[in-house]
matplotlib code that plots the C-alpha trace (Angstrom):
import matplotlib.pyplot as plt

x = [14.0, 10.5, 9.8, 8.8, 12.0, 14.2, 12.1, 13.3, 17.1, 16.8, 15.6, 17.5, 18.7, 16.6, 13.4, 13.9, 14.0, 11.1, 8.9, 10.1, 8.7, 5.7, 5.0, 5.6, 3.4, 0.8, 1.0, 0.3, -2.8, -3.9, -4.2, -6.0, -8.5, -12.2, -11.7, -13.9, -12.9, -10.9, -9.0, -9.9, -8.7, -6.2, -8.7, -11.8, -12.6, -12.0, -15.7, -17.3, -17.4, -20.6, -23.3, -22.0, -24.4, -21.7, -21.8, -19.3, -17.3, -16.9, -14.0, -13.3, -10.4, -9.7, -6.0, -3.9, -6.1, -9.0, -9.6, -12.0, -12.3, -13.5, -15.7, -17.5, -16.0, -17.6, -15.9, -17.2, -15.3, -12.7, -13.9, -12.9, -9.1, -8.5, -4.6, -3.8, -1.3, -2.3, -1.9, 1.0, -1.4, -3.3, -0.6, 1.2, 4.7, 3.0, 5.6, 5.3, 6.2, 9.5, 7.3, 5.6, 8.4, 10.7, 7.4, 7.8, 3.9, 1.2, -1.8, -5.5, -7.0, -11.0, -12.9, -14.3, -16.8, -20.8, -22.0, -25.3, -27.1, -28.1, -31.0, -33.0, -29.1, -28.5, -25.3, -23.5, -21.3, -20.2, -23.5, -21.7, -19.8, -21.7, -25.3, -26.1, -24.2, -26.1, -29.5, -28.2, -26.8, -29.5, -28.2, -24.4, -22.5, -20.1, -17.0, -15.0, -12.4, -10.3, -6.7, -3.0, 0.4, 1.5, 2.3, 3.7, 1.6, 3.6, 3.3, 0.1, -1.8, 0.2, -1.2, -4.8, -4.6, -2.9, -3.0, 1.2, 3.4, 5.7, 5.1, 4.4, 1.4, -2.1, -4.5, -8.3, -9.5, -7.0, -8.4, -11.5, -11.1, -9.2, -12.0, -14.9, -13.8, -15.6, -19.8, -19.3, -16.8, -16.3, -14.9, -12.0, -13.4, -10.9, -10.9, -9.3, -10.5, -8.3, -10.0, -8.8, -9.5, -10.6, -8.1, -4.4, -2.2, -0.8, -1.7, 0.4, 1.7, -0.5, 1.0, 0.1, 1.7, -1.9, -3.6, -1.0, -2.0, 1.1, 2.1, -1.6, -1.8, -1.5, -4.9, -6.4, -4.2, -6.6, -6.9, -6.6, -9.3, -7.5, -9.6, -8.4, -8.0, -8.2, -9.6, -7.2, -4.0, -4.0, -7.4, -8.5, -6.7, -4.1, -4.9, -5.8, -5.7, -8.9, -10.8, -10.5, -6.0, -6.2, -8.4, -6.1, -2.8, -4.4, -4.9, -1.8, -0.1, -2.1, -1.3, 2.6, 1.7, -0.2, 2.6, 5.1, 2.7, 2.0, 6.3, 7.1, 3.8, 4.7, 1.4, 2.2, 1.9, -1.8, -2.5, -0.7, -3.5, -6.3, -5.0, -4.7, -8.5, -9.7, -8.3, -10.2, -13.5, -12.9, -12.5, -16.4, -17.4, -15.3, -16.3, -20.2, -19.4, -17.4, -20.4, -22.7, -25.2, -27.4, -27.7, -30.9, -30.8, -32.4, -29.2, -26.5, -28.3, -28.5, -24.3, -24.1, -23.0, -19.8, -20.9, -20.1, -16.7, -14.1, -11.9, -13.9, -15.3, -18.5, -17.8, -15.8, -18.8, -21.0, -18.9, -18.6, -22.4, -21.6, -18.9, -20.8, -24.2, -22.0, -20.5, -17.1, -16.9, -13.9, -14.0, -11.1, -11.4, -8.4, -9.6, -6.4, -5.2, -6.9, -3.4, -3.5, -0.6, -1.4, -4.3, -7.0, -9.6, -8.8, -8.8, -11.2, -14.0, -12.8, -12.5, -15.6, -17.7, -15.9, -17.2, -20.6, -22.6, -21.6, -21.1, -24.9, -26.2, -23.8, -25.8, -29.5, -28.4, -27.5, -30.6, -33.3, -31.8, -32.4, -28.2, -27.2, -27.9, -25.7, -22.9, -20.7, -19.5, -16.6, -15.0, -12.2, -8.4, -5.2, -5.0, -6.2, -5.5, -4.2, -6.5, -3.6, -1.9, 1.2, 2.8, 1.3, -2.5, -4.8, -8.4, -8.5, -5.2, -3.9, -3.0, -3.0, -0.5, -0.9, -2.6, -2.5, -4.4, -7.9, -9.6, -13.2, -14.7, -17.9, -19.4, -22.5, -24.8, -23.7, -25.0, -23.8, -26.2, -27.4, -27.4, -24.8, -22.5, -19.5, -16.6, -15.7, -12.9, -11.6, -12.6, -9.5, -9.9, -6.9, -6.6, -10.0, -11.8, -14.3, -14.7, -11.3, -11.2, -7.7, -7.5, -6.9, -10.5, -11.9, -10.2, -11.9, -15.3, -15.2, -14.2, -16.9, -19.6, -17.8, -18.8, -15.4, -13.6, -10.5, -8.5, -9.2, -9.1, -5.4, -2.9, 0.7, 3.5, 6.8, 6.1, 3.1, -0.9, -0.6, -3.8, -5.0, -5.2, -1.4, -0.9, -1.8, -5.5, -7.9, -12.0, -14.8, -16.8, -20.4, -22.3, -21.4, -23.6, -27.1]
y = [-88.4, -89.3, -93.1, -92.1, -90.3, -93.3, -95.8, -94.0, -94.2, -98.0, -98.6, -100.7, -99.3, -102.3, -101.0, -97.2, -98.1, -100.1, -97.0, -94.9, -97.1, -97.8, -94.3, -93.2, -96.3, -95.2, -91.3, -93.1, -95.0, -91.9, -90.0, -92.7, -92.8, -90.4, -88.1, -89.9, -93.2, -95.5, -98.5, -101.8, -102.0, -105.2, -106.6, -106.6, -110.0, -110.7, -112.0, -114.9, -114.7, -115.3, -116.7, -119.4, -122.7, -122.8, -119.9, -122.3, -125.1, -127.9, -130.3, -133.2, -134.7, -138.5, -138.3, -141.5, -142.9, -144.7, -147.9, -147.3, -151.3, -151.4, -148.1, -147.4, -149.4, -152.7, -155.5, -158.9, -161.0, -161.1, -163.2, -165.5, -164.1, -164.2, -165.1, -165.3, -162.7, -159.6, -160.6, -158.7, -157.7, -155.6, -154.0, -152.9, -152.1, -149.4, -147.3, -149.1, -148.1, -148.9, -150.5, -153.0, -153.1, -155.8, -158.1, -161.6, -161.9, -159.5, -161.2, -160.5, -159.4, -159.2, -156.9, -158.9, -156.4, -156.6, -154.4, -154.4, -151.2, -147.9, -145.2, -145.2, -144.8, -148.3, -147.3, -150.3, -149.5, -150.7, -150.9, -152.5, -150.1, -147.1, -147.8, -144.1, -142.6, -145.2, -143.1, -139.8, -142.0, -140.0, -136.8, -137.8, -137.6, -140.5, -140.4, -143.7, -142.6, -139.9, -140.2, -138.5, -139.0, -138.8, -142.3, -141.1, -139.2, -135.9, -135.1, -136.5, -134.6, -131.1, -132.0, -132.3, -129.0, -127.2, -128.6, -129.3, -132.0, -128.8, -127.1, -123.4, -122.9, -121.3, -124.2, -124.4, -122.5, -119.8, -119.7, -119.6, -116.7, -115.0, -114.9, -114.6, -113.6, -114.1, -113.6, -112.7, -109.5, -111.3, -114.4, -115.4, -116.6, -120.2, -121.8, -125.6, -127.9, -131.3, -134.1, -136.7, -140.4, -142.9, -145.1, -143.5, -146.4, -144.5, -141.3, -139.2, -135.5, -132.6, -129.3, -125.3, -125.5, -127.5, -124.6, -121.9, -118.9, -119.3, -116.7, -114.7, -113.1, -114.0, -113.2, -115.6, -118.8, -120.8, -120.4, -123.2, -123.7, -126.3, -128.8, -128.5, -125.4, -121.7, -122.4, -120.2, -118.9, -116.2, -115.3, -114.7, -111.8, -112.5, -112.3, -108.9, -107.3, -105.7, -105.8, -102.1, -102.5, -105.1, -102.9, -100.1, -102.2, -103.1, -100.0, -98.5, -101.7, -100.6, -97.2, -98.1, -100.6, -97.9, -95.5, -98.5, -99.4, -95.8, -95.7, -98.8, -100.0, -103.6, -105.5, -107.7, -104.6, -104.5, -107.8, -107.6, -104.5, -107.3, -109.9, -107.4, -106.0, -109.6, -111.0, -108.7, -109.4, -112.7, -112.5, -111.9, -114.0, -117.4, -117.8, -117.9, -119.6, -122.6, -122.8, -125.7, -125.4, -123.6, -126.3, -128.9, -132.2, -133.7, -131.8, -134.1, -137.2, -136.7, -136.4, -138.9, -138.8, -138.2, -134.5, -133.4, -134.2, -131.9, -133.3, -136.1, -136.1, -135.6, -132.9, -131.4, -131.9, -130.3, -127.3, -127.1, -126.5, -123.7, -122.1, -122.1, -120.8, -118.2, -117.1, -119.1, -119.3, -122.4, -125.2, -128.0, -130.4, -133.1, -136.8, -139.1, -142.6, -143.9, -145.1, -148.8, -150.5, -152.7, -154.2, -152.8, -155.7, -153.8, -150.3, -149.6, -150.2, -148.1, -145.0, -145.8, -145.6, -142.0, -140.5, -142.5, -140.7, -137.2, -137.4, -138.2, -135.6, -133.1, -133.5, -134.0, -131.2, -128.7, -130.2, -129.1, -125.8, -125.4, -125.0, -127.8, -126.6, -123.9, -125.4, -128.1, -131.0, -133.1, -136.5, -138.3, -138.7, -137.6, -141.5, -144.9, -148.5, -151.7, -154.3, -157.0, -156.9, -155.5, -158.0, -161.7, -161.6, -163.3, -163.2, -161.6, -159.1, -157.6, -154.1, -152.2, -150.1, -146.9, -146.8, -143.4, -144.8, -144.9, -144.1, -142.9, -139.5, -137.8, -134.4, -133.3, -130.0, -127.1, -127.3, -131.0, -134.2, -135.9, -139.9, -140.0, -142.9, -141.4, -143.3, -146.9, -149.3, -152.7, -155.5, -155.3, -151.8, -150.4, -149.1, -146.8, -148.2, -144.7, -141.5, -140.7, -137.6, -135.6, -134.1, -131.0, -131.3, -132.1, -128.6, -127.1, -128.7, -127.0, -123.5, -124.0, -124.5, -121.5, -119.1, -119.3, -120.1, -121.8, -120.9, -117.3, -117.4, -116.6, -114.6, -112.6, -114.4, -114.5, -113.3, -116.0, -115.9, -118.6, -120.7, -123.6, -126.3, -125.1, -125.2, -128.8, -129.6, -129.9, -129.4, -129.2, -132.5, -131.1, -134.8, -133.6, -130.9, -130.1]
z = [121.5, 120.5, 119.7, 115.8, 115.5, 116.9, 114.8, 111.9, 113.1, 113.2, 109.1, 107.0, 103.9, 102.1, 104.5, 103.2, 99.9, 100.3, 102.0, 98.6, 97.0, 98.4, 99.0, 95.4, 94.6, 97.1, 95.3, 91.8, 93.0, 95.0, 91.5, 89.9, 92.4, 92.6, 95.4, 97.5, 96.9, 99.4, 99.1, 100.8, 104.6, 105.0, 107.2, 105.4, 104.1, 100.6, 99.6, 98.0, 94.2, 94.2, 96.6, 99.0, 100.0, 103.2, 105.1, 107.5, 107.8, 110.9, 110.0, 112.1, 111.1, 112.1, 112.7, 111.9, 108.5, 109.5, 107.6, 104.8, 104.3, 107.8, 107.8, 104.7, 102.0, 101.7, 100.0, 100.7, 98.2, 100.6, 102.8, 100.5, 100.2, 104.1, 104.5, 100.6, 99.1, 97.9, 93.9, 92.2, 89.3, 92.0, 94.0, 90.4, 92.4, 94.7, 97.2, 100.4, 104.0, 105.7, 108.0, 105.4, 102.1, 104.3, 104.2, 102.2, 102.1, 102.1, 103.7, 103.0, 106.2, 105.1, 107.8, 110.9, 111.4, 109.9, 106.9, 106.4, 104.0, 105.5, 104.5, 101.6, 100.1, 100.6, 101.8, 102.7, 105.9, 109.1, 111.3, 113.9, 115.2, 113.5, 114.2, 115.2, 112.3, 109.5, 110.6, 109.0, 105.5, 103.6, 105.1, 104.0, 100.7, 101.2, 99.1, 98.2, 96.0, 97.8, 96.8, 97.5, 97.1, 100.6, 102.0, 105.5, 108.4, 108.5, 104.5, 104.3, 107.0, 105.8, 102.1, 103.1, 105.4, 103.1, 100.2, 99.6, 101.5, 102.5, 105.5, 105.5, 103.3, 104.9, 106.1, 104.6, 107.4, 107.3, 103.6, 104.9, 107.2, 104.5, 102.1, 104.2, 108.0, 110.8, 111.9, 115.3, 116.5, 119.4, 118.6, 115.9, 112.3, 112.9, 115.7, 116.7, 119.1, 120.1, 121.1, 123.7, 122.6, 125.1, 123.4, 123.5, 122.4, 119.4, 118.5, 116.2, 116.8, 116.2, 116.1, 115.4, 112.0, 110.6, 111.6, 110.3, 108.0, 106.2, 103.8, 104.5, 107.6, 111.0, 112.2, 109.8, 111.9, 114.1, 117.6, 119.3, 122.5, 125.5, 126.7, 130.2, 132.7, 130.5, 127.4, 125.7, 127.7, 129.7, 129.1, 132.8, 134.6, 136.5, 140.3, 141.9, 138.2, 137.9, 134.2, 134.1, 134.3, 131.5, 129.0, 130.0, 129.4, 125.9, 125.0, 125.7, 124.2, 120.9, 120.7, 120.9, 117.9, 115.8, 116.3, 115.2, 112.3, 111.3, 111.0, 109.6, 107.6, 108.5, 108.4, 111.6, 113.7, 112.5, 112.9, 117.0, 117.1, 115.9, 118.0, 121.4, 120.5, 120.0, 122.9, 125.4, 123.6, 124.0, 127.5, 127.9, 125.0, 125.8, 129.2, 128.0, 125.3, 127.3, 129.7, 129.2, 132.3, 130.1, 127.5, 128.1, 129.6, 126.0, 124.3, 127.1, 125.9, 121.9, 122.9, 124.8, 128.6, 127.7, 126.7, 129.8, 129.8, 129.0, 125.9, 125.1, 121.1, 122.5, 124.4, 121.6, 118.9, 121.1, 121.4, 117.9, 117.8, 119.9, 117.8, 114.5, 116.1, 117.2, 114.2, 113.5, 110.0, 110.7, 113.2, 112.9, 115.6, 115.3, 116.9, 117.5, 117.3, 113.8, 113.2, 113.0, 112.3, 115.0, 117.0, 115.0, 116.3, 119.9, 119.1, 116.4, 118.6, 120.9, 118.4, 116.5, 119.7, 120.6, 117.4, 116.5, 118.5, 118.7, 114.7, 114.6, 117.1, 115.6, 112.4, 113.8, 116.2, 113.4, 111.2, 114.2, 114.3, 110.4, 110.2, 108.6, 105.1, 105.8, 107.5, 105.9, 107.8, 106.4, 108.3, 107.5, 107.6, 105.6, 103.7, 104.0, 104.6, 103.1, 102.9, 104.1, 107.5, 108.9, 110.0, 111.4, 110.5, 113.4, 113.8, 116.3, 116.1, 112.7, 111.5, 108.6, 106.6, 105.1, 101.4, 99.5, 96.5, 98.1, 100.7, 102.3, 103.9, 103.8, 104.1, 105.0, 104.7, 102.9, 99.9, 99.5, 97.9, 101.0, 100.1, 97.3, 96.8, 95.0, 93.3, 93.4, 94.3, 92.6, 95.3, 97.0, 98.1, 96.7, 93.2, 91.8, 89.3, 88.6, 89.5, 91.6, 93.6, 94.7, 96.9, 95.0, 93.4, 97.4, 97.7, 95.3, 96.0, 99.7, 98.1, 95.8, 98.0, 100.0, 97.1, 95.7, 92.3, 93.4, 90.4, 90.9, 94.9, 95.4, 97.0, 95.7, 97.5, 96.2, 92.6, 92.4, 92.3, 95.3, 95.6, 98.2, 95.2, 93.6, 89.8, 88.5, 87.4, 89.8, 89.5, 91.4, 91.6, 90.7, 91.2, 95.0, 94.7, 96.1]

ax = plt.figure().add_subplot(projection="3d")
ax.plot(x, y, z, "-o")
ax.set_aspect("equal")
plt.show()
């Protein structure tokens, strides 16, 4: 018995059906069609609808919910509230945390940390511990008035991935990769790098499903690069396998997946083809790519020292440069522990001084290659903070709840307006007083400046024209703009 023949014995009566009818579907489409015509293969990229400023995206996504108040929010008048409750009037009977709602007060805890005005901007943000990062403010289009509904980590992170709380919806760089694909045959279109914070005292769980393709398919998922040993799995040959055995073993692999495809027309098979074909590529491509002895001693210090270091941010930044000069349409790096329920005085030192640096040569970096006004940058976290503490508040030691209502991120390149100051906050940084921004219409402000219409960017699933920002109003925020 040949394999087609027994592949056949093992349909469903639901799968047979389903070949009837997309064969008699395929023979009505066929007639429609000029002779010479051909439809679309599944994995050609969809296309911009119309000319993109972005060509790619680098994400770096502060993990945890750094505290705008203490970053980029500025709000001296509270100085003068240090230790008196948040006023009733002001917190308006917000949804609180478990870890906050059995408070009797809610204390002001005003930033410790100096402000002073950055670029020809005036951008007024935290020079202390950003001093190399205020140098590019004319380069950055801050945002103060991001907002969500999420209030806890898991939801919150999922919604600004994916754009829903639920779990199981394609990421923005499986979008991405969807709609535009990939520069470089060699290398996938999405790719994720973890970073390793000098600081570990409470980082939150990152998982696969953030860089999922959801409902689209599985070759647009991210591939996640380890910061430690292989960069991706099994991507060396196993000892005293020979290169020659390993193309061999992925070709025959493939042509027992294009006879199963051929059968059965599930599109998984083709994407396992893909996936095979791409991993031997990469086996040439990664190992160059990984390899920074060829980069310049000037190129270690605009990093900082720490460049060299596997898993560091620096490190990680650094191979982001690589990625997008190479063609990756999608880089999501993930940077831990901006959690800061507790000990904030301690620890946001210690994360500011991971990312300072490398976010400035990142940018200058990019900028000296003439990339940066076609790659699009964006920092920040999945919510914000409350401007009183959790728990006792000290000079020296306090912490900070989550706060949904506002909170700050900026992008940078890509068609964005270097040196705007978007959207503002009442003085105790917690309600917007003008110009919000959802996340939905952040969404749509990255698909715009990736050439596409977000209403009309979507996919069939389930009976539904699925989209990355869903079915309530969203827009893109054109003051953003270049």
């Amino acid at each position: 018995m040949n394999l087609s023949h027994f592949l056949n014995q093992q349909q469903s009566r639901r799968h047979f059906f389903t070949a009837g009818g997309n064969l008699l579907g395929s023979a009505a489409l066929a007639s429609l069609l000029p002779a010479s015509g051909a439809v679309a293969s599944e994995s050609s990229p969809m296309g911009p609808h119309f000319p993109p400023k972005a060509k790619r995206v680098i994400y770096l996504h502060m993990v945890g919910g750094p505290a705008q108040m203490d970053l980029f929010d500025y709000k001296p008048e509270m100085q003068k509230w240090y230790d008196k409750d948040l006023p009733d009037s002001i917190r308006k009977g917000q949804r609180l945390t478990t870890m906050t709602s059995g408070q009797k007060r809610f204390p002001i805890a005003p930033s410790k940390y100096k402000f002073s005005q950055a670029g020809e901007c005036g951008m007024w943000m935290n020079t202390e511990l950003l001093p190399n990062l205020a140098k590019k403010a004319d380069d950055i289009c801050w945002m103060r008035t991001l907002h969500t509904e999420a209030i806890n980590h898991e939801p919150a992170i999922t919604a600004m991935q994916t754009g829903n709380q639920v779990t199981g919806r394609p990421c923005l760089g499986a979008w991405a990769s969807y709609g535009l694909g990939s520069d470089n045959e060699n290398l996938p279109a999405f790719v994720v790098l973890v970073a390793i914070p000098s600081n570990r005292e409470q980082e939150q769980a990152i998982s696969a499903r953030l860089w999922s393709a959801g409902f689209l398919s599985g070759k647009h998922a991210g591939v996640s690069f380890r910061s430690k040993g292989d960069p991706i799995l099994y991507i060396n040959n196993p000892p005293g396998v020979p290169s020659f055995i390993r193309e061999r073993s992925v070709a025959g692999l493939n042509a027992l997946n294009k006879i199963n495809y051929e059968t059965l027309h599930d599109p998984e098979t083709q994407t396992r083809i893909e996936q095979y074909e791409m991993a031997f590529k990469m086996q040439a491509s990664v190992p160059e790519l990984t390899d920074l002895s060829s980069e310049p001693d000037h190129i270690f210090k605009l990093y900082g020292e720490k460049s060299k270091t596997p898993g560091t941010f620096a490190n990680t930044a650094l191979m982001t440069r690589r990625l997008a000069e190479r063609g990756v349409r999608f880089i999501q790096v993930y940077h831990n522990n901006w959690d800061h329920h507790g000990n904030l005085g301690g620890r946001m030192p210690d994360q500011c001084k991971d990312v300072d640096q490398p976010c400035y040569a990142l940018l200058e970096d990019l900028k000296q290659r003439g990339m940066l006004d076609e790659t699009l940058v964006i920092w920040g976290g999945e919510f914000g903070r409350t401007i009183y503490s959790q728990g006792n508040l000290s000079k020296t030691n306090y912490g900070r709840d989550h706060h949904p209502r506002c909170f700050s991120m900026w992008m940078a390149g890509g068609g964005t307006k270097g040196g705007t100051i978007y959207g503002e906050t009442d003085e105790f940084s917690y309600n917007i007083v003008r110009d919000p921004i959802h996340i939905r219409d952040f969404h749509a402000t990255i698909l715009h400046l990736l050439g596409f219409n977000h209403e009309k960017f979507t996919v069939k699933f389930q009976g539904l024209d699925q989209r990355l920002t869903g079915v309530l109003p969203s827009h893109v925020i054109s003051d953003l703009l270049a």
